[in-house]
KOLTOR-506350 format. One record per residue: residue number from 0; residue in one letter; x, y, z of N, C-alpha, C in turn. Coordinates in nm, 4 decimals, decimal comma. Atoms other than C-alpha are relative to their C-alpha. Layout:
KOLTOR-506350
 pos code    neast   nnorth      nup   caeast  canorth     caup    ceast   cnorth      cup
 NUM    a        X        Y        Z        X        Y        Z        X        Y        Z
...
This chain:
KOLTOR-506350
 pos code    neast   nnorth      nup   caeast  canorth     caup    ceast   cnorth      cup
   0    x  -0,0644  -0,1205  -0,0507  10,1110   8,3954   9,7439   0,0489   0,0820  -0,1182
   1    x  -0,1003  -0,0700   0,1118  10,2023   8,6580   9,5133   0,0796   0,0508  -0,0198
   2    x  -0,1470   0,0036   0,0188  10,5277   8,7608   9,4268  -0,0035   0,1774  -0,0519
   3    x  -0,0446  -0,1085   0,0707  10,6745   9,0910   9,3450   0,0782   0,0094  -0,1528
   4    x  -0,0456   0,0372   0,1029  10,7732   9,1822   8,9879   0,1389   0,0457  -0,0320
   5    x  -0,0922  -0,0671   0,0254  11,0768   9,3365   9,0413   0,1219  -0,1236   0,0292
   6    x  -0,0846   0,1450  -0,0193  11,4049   9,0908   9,0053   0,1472   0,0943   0,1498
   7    x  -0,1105  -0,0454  -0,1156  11,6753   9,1385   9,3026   0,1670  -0,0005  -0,0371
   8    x  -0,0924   0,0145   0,0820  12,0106   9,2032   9,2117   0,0477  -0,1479  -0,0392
   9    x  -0,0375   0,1130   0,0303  12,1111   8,8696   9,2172  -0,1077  -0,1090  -0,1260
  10    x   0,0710  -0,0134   0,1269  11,8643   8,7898   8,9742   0,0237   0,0436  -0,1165
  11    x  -0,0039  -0,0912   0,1257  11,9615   9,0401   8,7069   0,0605  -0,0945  -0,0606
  12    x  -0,0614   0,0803   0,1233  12,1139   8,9284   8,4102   0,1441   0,1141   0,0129
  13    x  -0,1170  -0,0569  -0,0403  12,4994   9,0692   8,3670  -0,0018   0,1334  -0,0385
  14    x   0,0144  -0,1126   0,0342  12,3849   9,3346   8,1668  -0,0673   0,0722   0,0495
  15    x   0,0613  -0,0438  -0,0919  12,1588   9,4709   8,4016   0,0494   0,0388   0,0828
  16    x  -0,0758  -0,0739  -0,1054  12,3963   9,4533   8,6658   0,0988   0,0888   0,0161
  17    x  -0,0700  -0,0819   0,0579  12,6326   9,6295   8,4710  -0,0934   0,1375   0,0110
  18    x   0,0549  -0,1385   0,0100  12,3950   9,9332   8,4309  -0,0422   0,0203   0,1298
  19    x   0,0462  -0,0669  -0,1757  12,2786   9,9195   8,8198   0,1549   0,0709   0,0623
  20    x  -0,1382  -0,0504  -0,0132  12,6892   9,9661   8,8591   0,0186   0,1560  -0,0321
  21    x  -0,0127  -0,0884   0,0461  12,7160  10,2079   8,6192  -0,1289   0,1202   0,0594
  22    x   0,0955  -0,0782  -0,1097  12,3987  10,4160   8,7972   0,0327  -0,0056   0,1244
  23    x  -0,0596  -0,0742  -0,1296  12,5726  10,4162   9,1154   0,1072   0,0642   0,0069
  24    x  -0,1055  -0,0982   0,0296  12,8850  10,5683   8,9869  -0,0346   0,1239  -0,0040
  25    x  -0,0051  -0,1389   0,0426  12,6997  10,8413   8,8381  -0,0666   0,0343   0,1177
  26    x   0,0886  -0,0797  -0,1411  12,4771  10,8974   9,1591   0,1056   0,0466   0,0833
  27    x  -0,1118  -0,0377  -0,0928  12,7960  10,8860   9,3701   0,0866   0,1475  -0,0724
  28    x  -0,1064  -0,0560   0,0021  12,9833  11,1295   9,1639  -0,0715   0,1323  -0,0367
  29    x   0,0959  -0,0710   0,0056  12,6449  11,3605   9,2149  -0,1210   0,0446  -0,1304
  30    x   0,1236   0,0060   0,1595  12,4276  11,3193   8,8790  -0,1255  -0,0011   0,1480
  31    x   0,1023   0,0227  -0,0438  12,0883  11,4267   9,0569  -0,1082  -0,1043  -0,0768
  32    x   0,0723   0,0680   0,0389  11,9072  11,2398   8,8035  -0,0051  -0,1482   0,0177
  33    x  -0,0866   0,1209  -0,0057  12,1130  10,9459   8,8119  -0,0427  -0,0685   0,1734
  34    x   0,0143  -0,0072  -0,1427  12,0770  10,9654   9,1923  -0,2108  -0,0375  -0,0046
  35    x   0,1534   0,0188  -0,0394  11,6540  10,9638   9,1858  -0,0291  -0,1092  -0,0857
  36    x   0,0318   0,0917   0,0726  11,6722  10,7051   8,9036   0,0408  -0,1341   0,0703
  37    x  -0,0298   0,1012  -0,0377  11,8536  10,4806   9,1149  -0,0704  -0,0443   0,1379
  38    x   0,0649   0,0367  -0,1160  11,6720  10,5144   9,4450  -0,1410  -0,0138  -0,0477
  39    x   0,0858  -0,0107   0,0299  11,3624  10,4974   9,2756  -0,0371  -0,1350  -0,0414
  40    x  -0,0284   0,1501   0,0168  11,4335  10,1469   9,1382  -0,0319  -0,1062   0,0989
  41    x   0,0084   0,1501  -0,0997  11,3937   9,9674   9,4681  -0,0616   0,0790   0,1081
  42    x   0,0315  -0,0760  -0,1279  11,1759  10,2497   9,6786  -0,1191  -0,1022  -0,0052
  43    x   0,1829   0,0857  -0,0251  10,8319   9,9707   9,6220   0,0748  -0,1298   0,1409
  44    x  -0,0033   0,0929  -0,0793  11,0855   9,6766   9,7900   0,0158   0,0625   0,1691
  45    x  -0,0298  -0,0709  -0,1209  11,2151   9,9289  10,0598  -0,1329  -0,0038   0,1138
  46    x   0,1050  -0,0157  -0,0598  10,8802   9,9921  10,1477  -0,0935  -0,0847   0,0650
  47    x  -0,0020   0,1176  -0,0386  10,7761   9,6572  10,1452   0,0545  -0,0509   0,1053
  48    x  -0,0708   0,0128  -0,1313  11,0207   9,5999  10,3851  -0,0155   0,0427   0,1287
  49    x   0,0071  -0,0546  -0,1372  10,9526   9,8410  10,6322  -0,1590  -0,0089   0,0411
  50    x   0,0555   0,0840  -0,0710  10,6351   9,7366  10,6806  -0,0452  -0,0971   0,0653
  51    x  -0,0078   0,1139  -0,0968  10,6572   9,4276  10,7872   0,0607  -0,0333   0,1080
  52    x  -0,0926   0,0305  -0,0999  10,8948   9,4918  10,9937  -0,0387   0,1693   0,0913
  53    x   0,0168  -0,1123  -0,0945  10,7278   9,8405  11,1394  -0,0808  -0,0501   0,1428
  54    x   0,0884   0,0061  -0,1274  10,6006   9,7924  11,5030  -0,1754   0,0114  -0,0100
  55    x   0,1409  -0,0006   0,0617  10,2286   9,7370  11,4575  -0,0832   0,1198   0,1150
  56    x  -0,0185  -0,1769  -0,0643  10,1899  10,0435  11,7537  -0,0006   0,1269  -0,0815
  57    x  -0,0207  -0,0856   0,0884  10,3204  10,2569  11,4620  -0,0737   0,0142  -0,1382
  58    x   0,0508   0,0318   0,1054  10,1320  10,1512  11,1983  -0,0881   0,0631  -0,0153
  59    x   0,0536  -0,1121  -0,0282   9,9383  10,4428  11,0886   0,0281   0,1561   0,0316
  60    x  -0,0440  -0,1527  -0,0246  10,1063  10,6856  11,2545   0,1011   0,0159  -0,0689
  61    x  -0,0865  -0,0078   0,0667  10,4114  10,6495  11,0941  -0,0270  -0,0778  -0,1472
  62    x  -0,0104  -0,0106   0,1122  10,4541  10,6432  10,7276   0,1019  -0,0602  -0,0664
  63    x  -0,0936   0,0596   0,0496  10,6012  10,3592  10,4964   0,1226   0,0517  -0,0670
  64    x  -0,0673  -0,1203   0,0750  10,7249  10,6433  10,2588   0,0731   0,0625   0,0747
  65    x  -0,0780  -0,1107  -0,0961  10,8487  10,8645  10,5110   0,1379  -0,0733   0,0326
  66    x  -0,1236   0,0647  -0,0696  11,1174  10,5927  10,6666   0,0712   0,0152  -0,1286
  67    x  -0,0710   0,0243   0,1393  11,2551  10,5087  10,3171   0,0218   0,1785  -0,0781
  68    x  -0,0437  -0,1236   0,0841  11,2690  10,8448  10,1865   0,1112   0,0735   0,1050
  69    x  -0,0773  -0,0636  -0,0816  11,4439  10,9716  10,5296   0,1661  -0,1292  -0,0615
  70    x  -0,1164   0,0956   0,0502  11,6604  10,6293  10,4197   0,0944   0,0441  -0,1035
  71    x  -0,0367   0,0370   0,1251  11,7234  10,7001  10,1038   0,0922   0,1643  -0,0378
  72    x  -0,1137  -0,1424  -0,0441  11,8794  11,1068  10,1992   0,0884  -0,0371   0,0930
  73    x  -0,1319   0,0598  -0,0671  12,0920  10,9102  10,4378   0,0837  -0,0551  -0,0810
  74    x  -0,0374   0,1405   0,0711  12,1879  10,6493  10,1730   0,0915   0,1408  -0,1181
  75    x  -0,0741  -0,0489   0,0851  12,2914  10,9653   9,9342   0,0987   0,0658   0,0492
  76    x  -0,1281  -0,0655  -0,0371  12,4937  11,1397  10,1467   0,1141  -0,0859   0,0046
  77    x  -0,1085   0,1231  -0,0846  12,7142  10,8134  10,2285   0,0308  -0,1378  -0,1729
  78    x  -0,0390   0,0621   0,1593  12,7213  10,7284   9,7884   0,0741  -0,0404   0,0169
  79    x  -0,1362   0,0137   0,0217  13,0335  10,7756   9,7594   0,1070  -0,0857   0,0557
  80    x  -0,1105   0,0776  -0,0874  13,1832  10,6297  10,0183  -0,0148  -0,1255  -0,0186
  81    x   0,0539   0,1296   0,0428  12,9841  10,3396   9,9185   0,0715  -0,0756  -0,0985
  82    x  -0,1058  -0,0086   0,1313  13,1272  10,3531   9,5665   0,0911  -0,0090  -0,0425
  83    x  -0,1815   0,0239   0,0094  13,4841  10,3603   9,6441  -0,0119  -0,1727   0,0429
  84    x  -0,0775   0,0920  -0,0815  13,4833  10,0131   9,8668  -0,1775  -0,0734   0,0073
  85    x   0,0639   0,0426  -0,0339  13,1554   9,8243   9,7906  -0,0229  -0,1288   0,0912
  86    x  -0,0583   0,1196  -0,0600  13,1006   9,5379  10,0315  -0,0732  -0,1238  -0,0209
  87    x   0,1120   0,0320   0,0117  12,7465   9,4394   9,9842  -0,0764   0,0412  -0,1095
  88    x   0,0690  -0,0436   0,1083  12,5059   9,4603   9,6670  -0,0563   0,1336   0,0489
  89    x   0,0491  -0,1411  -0,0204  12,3977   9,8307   9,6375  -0,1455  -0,0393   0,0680
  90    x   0,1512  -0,0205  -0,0819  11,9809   9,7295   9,7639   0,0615  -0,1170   0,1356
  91    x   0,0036   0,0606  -0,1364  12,1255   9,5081  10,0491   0,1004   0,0990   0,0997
  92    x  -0,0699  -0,0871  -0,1024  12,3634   9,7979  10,1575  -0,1173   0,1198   0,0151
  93    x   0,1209  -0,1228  -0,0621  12,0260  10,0448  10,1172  -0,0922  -0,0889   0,1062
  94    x   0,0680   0,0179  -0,0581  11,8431   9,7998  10,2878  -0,0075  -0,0351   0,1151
  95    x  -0,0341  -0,0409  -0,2036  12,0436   9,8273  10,6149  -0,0527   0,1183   0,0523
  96    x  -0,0430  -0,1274  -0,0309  12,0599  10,1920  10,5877  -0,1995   0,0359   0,0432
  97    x   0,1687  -0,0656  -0,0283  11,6571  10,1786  10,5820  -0,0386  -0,0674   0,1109
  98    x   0,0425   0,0435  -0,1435  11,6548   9,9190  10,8754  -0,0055   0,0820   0,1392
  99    x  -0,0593  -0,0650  -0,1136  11,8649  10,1168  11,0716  -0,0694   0,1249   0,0225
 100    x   0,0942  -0,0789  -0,0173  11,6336  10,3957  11,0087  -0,1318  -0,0366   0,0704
 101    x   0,0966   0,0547  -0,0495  11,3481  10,1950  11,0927   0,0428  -0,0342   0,1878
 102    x  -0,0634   0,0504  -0,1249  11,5262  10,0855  11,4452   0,0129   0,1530   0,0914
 103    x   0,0070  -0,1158  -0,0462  11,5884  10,4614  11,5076  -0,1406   0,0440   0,0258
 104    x   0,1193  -0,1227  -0,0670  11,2327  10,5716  11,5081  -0,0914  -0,1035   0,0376
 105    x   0,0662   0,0785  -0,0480  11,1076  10,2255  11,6742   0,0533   0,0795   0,1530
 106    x  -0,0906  -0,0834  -0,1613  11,3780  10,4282  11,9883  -0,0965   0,0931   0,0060
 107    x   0,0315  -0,1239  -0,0286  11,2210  10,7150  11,9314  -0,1730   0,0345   0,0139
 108    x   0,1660   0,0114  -0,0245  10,8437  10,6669  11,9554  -0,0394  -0,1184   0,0942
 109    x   0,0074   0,0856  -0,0825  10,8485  10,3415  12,1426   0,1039  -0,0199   0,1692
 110    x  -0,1054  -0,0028  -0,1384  11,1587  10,4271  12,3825   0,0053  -0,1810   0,1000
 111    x  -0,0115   0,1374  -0,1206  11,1766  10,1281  12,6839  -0,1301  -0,0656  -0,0366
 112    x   0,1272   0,0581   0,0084  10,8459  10,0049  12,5283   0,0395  -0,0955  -0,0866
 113    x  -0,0271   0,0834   0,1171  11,0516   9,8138  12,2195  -0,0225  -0,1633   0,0463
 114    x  -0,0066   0,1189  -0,0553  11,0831   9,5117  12,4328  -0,0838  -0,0599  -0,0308
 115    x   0,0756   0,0403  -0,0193  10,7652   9,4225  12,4747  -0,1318   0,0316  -0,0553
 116    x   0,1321  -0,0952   0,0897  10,5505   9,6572  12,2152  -0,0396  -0,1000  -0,0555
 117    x   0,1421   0,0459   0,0792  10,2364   9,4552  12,1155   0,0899  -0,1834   0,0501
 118    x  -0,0221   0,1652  -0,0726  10,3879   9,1435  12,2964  -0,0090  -0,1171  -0,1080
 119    x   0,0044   0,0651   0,1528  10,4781   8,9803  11,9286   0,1471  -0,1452   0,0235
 120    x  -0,1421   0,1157   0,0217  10,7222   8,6650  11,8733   0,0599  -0,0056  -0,0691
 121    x  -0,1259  -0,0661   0,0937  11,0358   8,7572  11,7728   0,0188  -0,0924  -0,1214
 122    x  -0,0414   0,1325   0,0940  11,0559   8,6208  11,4159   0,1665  -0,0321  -0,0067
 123    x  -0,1679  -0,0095   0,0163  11,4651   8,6929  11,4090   0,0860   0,1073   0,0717
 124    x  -0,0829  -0,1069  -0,1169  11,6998   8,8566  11,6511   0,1100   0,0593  -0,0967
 125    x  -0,0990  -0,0498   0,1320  11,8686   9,0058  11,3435   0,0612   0,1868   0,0336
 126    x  -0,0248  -0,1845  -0,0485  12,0090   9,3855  11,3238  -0,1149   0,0859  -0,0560
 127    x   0,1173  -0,0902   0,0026  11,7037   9,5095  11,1943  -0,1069  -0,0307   0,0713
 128    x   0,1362   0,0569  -0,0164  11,3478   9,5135  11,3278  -0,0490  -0,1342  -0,0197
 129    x   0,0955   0,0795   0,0896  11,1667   9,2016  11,2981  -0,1151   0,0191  -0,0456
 130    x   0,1328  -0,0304   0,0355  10,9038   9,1450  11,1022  -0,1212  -0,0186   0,0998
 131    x   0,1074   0,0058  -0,0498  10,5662   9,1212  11,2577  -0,0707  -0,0672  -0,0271
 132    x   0,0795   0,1130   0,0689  10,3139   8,8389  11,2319  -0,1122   0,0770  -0,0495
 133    x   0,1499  -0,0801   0,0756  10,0033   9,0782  11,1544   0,0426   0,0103  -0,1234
 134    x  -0,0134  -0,0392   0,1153  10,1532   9,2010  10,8766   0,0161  -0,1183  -0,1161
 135    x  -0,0089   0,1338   0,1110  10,2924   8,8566  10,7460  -0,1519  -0,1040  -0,0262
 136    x   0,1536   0,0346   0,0060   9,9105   8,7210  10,8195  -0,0480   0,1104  -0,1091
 137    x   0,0532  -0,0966   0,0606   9,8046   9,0164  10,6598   0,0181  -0,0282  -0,1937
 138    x  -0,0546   0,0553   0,1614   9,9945   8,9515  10,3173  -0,0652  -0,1075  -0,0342
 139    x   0,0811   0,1238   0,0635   9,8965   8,5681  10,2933  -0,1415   0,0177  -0,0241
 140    x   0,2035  -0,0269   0,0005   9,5152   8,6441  10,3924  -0,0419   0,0646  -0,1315
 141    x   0,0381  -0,0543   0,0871   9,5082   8,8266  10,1003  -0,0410  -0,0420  -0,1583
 142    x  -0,0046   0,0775   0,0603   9,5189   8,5824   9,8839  -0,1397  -0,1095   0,0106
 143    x   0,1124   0,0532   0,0240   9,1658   8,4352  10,0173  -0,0628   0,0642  -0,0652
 144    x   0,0451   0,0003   0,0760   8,9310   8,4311   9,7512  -0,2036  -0,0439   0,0403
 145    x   0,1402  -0,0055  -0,0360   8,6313   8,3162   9,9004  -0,0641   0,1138   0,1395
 146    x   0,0855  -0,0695  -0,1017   8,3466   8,5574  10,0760  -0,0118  -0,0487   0,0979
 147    x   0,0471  -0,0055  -0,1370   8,3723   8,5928  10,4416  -0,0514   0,1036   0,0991
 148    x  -0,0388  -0,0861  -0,1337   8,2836   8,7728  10,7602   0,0718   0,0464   0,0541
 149    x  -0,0896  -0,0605  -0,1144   8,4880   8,9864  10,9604   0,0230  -0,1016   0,1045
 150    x  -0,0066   0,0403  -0,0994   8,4438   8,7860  11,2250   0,1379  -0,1187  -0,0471
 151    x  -0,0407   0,1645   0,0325   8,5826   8,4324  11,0450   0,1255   0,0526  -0,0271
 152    x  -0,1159  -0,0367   0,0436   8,8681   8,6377  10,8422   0,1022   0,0540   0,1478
 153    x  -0,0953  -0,0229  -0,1023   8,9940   8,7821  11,2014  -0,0005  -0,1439   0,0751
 154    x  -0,0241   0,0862  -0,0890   8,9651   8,4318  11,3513   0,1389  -0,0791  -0,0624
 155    x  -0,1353   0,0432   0,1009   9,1710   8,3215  11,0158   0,0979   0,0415  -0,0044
 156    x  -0,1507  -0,0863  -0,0487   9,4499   8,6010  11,0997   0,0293  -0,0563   0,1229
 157    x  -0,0384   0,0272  -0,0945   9,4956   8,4825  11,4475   0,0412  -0,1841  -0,0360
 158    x  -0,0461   0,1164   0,0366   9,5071   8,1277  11,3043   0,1482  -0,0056  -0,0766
 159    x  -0,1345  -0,0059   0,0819   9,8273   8,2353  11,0795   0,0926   0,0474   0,0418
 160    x  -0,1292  -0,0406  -0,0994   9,9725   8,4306  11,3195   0,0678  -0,0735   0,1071
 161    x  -0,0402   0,0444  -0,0889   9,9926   8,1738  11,5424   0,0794  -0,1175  -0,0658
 162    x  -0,1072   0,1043   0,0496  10,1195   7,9264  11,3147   0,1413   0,0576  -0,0682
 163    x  -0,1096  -0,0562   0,0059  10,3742   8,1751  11,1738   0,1054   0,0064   0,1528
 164    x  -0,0608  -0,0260  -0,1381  10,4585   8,2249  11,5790   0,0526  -0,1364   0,0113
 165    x  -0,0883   0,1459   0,0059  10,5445   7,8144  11,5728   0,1304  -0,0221  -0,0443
 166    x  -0,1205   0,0579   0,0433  10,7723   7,7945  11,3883   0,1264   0,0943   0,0530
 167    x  -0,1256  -0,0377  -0,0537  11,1550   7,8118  11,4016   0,0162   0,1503  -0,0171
 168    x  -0,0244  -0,0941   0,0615  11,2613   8,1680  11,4157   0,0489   0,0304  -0,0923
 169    x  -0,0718   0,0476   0,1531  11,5303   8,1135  11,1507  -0,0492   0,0103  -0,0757
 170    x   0,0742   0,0744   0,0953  11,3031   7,9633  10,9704  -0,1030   0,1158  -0,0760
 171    x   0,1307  -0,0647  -0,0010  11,0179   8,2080  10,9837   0,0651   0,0862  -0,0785
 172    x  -0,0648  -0,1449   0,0562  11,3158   8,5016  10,9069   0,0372  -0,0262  -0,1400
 173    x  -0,0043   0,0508   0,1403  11,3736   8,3096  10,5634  -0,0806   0,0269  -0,0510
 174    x   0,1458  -0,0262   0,0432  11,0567   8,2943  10,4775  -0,0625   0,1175  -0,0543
 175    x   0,0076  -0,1914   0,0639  10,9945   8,6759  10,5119   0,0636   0,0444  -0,1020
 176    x  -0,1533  -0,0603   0,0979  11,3415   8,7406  10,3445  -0,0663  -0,0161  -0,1328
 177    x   0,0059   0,0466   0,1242  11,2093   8,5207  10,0654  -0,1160   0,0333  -0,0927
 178    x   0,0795  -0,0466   0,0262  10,8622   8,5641  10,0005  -0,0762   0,1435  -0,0164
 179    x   0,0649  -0,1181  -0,0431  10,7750   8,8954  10,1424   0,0923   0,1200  -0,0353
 180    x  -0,1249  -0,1180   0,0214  11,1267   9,1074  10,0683   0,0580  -0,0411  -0,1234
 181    x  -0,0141   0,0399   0,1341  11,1560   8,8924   9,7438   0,1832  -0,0344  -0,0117
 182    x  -0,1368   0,0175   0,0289  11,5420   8,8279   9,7991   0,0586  -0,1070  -0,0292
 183    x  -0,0279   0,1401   0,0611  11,7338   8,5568   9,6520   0,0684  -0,0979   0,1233
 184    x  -0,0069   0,0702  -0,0458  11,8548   8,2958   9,8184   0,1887   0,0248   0,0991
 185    x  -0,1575  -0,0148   0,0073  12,2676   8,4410   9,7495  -0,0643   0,1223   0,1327
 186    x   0,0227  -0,0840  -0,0326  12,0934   8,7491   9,9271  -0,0194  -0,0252   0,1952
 187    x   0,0480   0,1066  -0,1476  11,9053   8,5706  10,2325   0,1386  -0,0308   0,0707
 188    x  -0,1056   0,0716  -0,0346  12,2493   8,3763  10,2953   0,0748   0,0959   0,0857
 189    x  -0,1151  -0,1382  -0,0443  12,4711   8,7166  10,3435  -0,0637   0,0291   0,1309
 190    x   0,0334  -0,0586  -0,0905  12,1794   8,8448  10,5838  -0,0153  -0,0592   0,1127
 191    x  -0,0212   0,0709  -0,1626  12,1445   8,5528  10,8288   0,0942  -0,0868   0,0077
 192    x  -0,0705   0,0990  -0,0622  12,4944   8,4080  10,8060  -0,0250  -0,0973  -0,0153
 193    x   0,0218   0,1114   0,0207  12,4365   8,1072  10,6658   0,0404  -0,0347  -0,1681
 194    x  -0,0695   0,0378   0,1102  12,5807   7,9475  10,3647  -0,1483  -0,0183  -0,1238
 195    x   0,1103  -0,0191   0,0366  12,3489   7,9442  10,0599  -0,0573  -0,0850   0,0039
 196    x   0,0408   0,1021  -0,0430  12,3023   7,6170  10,0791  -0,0566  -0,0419   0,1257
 197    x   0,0175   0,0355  -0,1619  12,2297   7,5939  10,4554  -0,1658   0,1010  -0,0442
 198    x   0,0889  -0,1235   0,0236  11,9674   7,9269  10,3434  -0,1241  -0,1184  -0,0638
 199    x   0,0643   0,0911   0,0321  11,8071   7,6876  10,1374  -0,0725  -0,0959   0,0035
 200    x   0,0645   0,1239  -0,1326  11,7304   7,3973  10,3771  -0,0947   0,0522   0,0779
 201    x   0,0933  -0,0133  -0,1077  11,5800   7,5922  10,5921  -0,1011   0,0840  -0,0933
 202    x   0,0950  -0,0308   0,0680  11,3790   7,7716  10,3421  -0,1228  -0,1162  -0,0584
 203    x   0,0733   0,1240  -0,0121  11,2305   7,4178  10,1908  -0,0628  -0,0225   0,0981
 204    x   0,0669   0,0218  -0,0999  11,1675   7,3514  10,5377  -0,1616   0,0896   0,0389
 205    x   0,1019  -0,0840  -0,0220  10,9690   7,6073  10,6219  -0,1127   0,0536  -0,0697
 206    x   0,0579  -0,0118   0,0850  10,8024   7,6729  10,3350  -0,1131  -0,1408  -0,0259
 207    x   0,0875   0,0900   0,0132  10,6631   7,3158  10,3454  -0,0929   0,0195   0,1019
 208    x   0,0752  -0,0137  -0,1181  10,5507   7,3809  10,7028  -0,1096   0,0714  -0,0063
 209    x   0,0450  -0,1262   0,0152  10,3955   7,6904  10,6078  -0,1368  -0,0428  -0,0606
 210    x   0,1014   0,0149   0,1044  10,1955   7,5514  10,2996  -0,1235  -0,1111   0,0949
 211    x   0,0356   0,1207  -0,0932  10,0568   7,2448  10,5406  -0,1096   0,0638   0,0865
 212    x   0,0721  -0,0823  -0,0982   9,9532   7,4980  10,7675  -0,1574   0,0771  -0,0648
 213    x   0,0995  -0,1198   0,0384   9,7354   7,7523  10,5429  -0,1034  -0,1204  -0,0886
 214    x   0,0986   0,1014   0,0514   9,5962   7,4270  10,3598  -0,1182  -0,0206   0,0566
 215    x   0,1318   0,0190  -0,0713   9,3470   7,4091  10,6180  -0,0692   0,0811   0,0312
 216    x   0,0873  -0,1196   0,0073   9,2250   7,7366  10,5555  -0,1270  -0,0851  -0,1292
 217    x   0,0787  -0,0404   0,0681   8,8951   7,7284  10,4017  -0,0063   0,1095  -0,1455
 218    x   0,0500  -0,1356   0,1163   8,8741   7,9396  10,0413   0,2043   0,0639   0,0051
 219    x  -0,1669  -0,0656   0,0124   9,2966   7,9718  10,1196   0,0591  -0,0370  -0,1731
 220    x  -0,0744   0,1195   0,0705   9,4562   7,9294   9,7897   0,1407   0,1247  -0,0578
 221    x  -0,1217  -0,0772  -0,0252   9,8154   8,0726   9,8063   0,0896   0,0695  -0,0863
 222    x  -0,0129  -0,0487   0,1655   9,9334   8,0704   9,4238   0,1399  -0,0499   0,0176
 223    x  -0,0914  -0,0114  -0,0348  10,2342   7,9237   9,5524   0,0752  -0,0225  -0,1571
């Protein structure tokens, strides 16, 4: 599976996090530059994010870019206020502000259809969107290496989606968090309520399940 190269705050080193600090001061206290340098920093994970977690209905019509950029003019008007009284690392407080965007225009194009749009298994009853198994099939599959058919590679997506659909939800919503949204473990913990240690367990878990599973792909080889 391959990994993103970007480190998550909790990752950084102190001096790093010192200058992501110091770049939200100056964004908050209206530096435009300061302001596009800092949303610019984490618009690849944002994006990342919202597709996996966009309604697969929408996919196409709506635009990864578009959510995150409507996010990210919400996210500046509401700097400051940020700035005075942080509560949450600056990309886990943008990466509500882009859920909650995402959740707004799942209302607004899907209306009374959210329920039951594309009849998917909820990976996490969380406050954002869940992710979607196409998409999380979609990611791993990508990673086969050997020449196939259409036919075999869509029989191999329905094979991953269904073993992603097995497992625990919890479990599954780790997983995403970890692999697919690249967040640390301190990060994961905050978002599903769970101690980091507890985050952890069930990550191992699932992660073994996971690997077990795609092993019996043909030409799968994951890079784990």
């Amino acid at each position: 599976m391959t990994t993103a190269s970007s480190e998550s705050p909790a990752d950084q080193t102190d001096e790093q996090s010192a200058e992501l600090a110091a770049l939200v001061q100056q964004a908050a206290s209206g530096d435009p530059a300061a302001c596009d340098a800092l949303f610019s920093r984490f618009r690849e994970r944002l994006k990342r994010m919202v597709h996996l977690r966009m309604n697969r209905q929408l996919q196409g019509r709506v635009d990864d870019s578009d959510v995150v950029q409507e996010a990210s003019l919400d996210a500046a008007r509401r700097l400051a206020e940020y700035a005075q009284e942080p509560q949450l690392s600056f990309y886990l407080w943008l990466r509500n502000l882009t859920g909650a965007k995402l959740l707004e225009i799942h209302r607004r194009h899907l209306g009374t259809q959210m329920r039951d749009a594309g009849q998917e298994i909820s990976l996490y009853r969380g406050a954002l969107p869940e992710a979607n198994s196409m998409s999380l099939a979609a990611q791993l599959l990508g990673t086969v290496t050997s020449p196939s058919e259409q036919a075999i590679r869509a029989e191999t997506r329905i094979f991953v989606q269904e073993a992603l659909n097995s497992m625990d939800p919890l479990d599954r919503e780790i997983l995403a968090l970890k692999h697919f949204e690249q967040l640390s473990l301190n990060e994961i913990a905050q978002v599903v309520g769970l101690s980091k240690a507890g985050a952890g367990s069930r990550y191992l878990r699932a992660i073994k399940r996971l690997k077990n599973t795609l092993s019996q792909i043909p030409g799968f080889q994951g890079g784990w």
